[in-house]
C-alpha positions in Angstrom: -14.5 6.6 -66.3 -18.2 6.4 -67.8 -16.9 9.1 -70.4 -13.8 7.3 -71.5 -15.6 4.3 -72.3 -18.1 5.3 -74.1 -14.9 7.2 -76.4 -13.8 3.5 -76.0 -16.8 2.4 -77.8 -16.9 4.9 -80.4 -13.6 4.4 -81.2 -14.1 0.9 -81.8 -16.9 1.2 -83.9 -14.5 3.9 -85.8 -12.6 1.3 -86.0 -15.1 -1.5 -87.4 -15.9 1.3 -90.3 -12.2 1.4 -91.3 -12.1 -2.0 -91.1 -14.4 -2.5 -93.9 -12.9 0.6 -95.7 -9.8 -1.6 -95.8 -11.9 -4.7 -97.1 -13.5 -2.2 -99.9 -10.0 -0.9 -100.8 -8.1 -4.2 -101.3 -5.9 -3.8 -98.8 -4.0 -7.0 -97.7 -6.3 -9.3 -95.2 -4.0 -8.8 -92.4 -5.1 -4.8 -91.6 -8.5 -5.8 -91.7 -7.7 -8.6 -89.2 -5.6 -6.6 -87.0 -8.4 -4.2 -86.8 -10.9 -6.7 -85.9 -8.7 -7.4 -83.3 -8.4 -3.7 -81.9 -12.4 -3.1 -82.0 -12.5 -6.1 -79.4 -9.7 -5.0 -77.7 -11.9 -1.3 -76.9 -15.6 -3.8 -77.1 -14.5 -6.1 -74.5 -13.8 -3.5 -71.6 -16.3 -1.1 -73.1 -19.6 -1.8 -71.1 -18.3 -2.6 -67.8 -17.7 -0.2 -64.8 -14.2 0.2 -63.4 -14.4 1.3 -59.8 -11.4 -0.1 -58.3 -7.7 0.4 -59.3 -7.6 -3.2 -60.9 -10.4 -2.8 -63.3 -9.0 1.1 -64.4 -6.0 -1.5 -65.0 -7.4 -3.5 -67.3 -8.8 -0.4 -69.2 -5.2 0.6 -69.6 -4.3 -2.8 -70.9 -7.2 -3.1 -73.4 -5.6 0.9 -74.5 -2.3 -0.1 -74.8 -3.6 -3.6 -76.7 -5.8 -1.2 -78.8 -2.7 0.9 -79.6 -0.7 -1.6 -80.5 -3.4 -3.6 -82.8 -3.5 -0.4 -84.9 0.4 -0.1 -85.0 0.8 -3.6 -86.6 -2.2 -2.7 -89.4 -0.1 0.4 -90.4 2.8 -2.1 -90.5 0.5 -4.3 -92.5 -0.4 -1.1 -95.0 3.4 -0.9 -96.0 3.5 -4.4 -97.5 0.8 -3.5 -100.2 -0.9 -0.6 -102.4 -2.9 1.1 -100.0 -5.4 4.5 -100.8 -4.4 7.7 -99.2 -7.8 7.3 -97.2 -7.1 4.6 -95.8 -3.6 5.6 -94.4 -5.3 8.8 -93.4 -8.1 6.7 -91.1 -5.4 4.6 -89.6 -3.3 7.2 -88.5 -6.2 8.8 -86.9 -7.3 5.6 -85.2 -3.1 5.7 -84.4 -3.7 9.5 -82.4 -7.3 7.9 -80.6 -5.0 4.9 -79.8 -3.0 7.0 -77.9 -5.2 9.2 -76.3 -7.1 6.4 -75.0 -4.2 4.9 -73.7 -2.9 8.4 -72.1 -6.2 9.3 -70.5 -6.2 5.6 -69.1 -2.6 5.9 -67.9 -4.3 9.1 -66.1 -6.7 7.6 -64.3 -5.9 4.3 -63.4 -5.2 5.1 -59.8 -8.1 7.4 -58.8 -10.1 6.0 -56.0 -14.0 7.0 -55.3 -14.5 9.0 -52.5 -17.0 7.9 -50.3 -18.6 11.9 -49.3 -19.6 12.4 -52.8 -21.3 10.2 -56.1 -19.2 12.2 -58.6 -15.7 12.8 -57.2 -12.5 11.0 -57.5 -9.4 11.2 -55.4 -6.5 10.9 -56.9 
């Protein structure tokens, strides 16, 4: 779980720089706000451990939170002119969306095993 959230936090710091890409590319306020809201969606479950089924939940729920905040900017891009850069950066965030939320799905029921400090059960 340590290794997905760090990804978690790089991807929302990926996300902060596109983010201000949209800002410096005039694209309508609503992708830049709807990727505000995805960053804190990966920030907010970022730094914490998640030992027990119920926390690896919430990690899925901040993924599947994160997924969809970057859906609704793409749907945001199609109201305006947008740069090819920008449509490029969002569909990437769009695949790490969904790998987050598929390697959470993955492990949200693994329990710790009490004989080692590294292993998981699934």
């Amino acid at each position: 779980m340590l290794r997905l959230r760090i990804f978690a936090s790089v991807v929302s710091i990926l996300s902060l720089a596109t983010m201000l890409l949209a800002i410096l590319v005039a694209a309508p306020i609503g992708v830049a706000i709807a990727l505000l809201v995805a960053a804190a969606c990966l920030a907010i479950v970022a730094p914490f451990d998640a030992w027990d089924s119920a926390r690896r939940l919430r990690v899925l729920v901040a993924g599947v939170a994160y997924l969809v905040a970057v859906a609704v900017a793409l749907l945001f891009t199609r109201g305006g002119s947008t740069e090819p850069t920008l449509l490029i950066a969002l569909t990437v965030l769009l695949q790490l969306g969904v790998g987050i939320a598929c390697w959470a799905f993955a492990t949200r029921k693994r329990r710790r095993m009490p004989q080692s400090r590294r292993y998981f059960d699934n």
